[in-house]
C-alpha positions as CSV (number, residue, x, y, z in Angstrom):
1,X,170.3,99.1,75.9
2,X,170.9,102.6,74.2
3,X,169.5,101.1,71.1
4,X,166.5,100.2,72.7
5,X,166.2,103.2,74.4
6,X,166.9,104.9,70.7
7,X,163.7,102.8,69.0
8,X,161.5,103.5,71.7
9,X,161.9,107.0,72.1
10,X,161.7,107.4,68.6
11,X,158.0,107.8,66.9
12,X,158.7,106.4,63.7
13,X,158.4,103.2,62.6
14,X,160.9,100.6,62.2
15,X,161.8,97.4,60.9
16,X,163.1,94.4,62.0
17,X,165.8,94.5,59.9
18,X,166.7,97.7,60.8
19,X,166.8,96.9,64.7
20,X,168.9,93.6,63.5
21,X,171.3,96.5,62.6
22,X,171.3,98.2,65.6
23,X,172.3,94.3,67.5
24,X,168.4,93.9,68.8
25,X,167.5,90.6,68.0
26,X,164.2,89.2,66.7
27,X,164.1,87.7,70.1
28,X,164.2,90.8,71.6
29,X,161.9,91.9,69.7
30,X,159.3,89.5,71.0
31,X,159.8,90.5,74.4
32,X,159.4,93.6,73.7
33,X,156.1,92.9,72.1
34,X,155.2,90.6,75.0
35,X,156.3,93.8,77.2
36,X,153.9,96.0,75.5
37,X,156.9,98.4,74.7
38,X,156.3,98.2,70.9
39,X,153.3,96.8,68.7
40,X,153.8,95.1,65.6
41,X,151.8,97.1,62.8
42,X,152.8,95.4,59.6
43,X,155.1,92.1,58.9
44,X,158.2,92.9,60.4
45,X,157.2,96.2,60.6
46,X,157.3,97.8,64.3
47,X,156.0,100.9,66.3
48,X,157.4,101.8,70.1
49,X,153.3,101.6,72.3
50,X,151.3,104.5,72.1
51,X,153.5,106.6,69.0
52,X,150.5,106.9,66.1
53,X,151.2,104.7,63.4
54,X,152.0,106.7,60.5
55,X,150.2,104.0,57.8
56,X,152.0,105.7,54.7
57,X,155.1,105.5,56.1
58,X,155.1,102.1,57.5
59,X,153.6,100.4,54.7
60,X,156.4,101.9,52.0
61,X,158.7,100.5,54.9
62,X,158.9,96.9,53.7
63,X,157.2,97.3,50.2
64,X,158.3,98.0,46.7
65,X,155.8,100.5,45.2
66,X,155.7,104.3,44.7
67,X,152.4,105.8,45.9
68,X,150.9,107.5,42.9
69,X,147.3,108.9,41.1
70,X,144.9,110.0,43.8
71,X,147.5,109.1,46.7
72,X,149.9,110.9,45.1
73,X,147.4,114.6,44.8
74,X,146.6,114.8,47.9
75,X,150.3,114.6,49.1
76,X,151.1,117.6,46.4
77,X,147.6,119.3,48.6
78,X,145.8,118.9,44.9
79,X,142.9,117.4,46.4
80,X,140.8,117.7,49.4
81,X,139.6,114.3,49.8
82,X,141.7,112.2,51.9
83,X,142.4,109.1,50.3
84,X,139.7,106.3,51.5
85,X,142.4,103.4,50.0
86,X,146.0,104.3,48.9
87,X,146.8,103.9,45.1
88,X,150.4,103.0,44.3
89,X,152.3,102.3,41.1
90,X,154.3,99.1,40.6
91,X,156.4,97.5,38.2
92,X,154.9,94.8,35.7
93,X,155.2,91.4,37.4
94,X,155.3,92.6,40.7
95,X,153.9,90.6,43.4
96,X,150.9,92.8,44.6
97,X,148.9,90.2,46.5
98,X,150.1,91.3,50.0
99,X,149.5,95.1,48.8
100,X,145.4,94.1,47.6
101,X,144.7,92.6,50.7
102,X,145.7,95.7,52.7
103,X,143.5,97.6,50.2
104,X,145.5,99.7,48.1
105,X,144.5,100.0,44.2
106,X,147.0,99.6,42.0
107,X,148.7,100.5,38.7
108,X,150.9,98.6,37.2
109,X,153.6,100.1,35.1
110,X,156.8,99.2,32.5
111,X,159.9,99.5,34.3
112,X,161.5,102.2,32.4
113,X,158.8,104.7,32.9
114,X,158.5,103.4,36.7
115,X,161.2,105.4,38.3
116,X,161.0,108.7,36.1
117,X,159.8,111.8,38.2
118,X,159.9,110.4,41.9
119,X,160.8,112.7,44.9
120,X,160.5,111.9,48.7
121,X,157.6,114.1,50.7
122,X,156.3,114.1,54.0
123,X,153.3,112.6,55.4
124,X,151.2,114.9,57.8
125,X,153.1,112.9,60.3
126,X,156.6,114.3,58.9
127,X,157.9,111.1,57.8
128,X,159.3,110.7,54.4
129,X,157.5,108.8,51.3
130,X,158.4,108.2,47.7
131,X,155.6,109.4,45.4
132,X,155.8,110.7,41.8
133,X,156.3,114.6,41.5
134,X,153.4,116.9,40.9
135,X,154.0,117.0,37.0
136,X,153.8,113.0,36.8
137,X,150.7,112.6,39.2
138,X,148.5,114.8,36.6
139,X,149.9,113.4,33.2
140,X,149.2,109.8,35.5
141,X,145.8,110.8,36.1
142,X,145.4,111.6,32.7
143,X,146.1,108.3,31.5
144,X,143.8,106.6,34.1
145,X,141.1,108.8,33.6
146,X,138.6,106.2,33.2
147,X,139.6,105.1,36.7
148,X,139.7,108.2,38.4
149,X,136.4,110.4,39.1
150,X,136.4,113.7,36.9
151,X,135.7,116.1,39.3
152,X,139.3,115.1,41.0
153,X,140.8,115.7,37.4
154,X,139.6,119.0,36.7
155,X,139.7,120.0,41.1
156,X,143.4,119.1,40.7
157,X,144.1,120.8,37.6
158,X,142.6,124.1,38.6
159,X,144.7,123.7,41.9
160,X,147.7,123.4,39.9
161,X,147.1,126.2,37.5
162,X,146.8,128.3,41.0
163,X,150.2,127.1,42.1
164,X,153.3,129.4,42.2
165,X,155.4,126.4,42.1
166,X,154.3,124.6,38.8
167,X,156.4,124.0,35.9
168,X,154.3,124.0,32.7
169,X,157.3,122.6,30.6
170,X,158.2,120.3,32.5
171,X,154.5,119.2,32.5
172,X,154.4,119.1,28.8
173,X,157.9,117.4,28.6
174,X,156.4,114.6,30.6
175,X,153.2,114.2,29.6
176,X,154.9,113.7,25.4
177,X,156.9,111.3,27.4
178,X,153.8,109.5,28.3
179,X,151.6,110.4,25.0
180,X,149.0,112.7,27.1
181,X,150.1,115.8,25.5
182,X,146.9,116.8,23.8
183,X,144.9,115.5,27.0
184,X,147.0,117.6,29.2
185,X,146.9,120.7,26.5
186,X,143.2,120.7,26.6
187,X,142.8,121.0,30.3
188,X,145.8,124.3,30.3
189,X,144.0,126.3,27.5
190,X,140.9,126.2,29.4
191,X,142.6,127.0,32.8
192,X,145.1,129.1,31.6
């Protein structure tokens, strides 16, 4: 009962898995539906009733993908427009059918380069996301730029500029890394 108690008190979402840990059976977890103490939001994805479902958060829950490009800016506050559909990055060959019918756009990426640069950040909810670091996000951007409306480029380039936190080597170490050093140069001498 105190694990019960635990979930539903709790605002964050959870999985089935995870309450499988914490001895609650799937069972249980149908009653509990059938109770109206929790909603299922996602495929074995779970939320106690009334707690706001934190969409970021519980999507990432069950799925393999690192939320990246215009997703990824407004996190790092880069942008002001709040992202209408998430973008995410996944490896090559990844099954992304699920993820396109919940309306994300996606990139897909080699799996060496797909784990360089990630860092957890929290959602205006306060959970805990993986996205790509600030650095990453504008060298991605720069190599989707056909994808990706200019004005959010240039927005989020000025904003970073502004930043006392930004790292210009570590910007031009990663953007080598991903051959958009000249791109990337071109934007800093006219900002800088």
């Amino acid at each position: 009962m105190k694990n019960i108690d635990k979930l539903l008190t709790s605002d964050n979402a959870f999985t089935a898995e995870e309450a499988n840990a914490l001895g609650i059976s799937n069972e249980r977890l149908r009653l509990l539906i059938k109770q109206k103490k929790i909603e299922r939001v996602d495929y074995g994805v779970y939320i106690p009733s009334g707690a706001y479902h934190d969409q970021m958060y519980s999507f990432q829950k069950r799925r393999n993908f690192i939320y990246s490009h215009e997703t990824a800016l407004f996190l790092h506050e880069l942008t002001d427009r709040d992202p209408l559909n998430y973008v995410c990055t996944v490896k090559k060959g990844y099954n992304s059918r699920k993820l396109k019918e919940l309306g994300f756009e996606i990139f897909y990426i080699k799996s060496e380069h797909y784990p360089i640069d990630t860092i957890d950040m929290e959602t205006v909810f306060g959970n805990r996301v993986t996205t790509y670091s600030i650095e990453r996000t504008l060298c991605d951007i720069m190599r989707s730029e056909t994808r990706i409306d200019k004005e959010i480029i240039v927005d989020s380039f000025k904003k970073y500029c502004k930043r006392k936190d930004k790292d210009l080597q570590h910007l031009m170490n990663i953007a080598d890394m991903f051959r958009v050093k000249r791109k990337v140069s071109v934007y800093l001498e006219i900002l800088l």
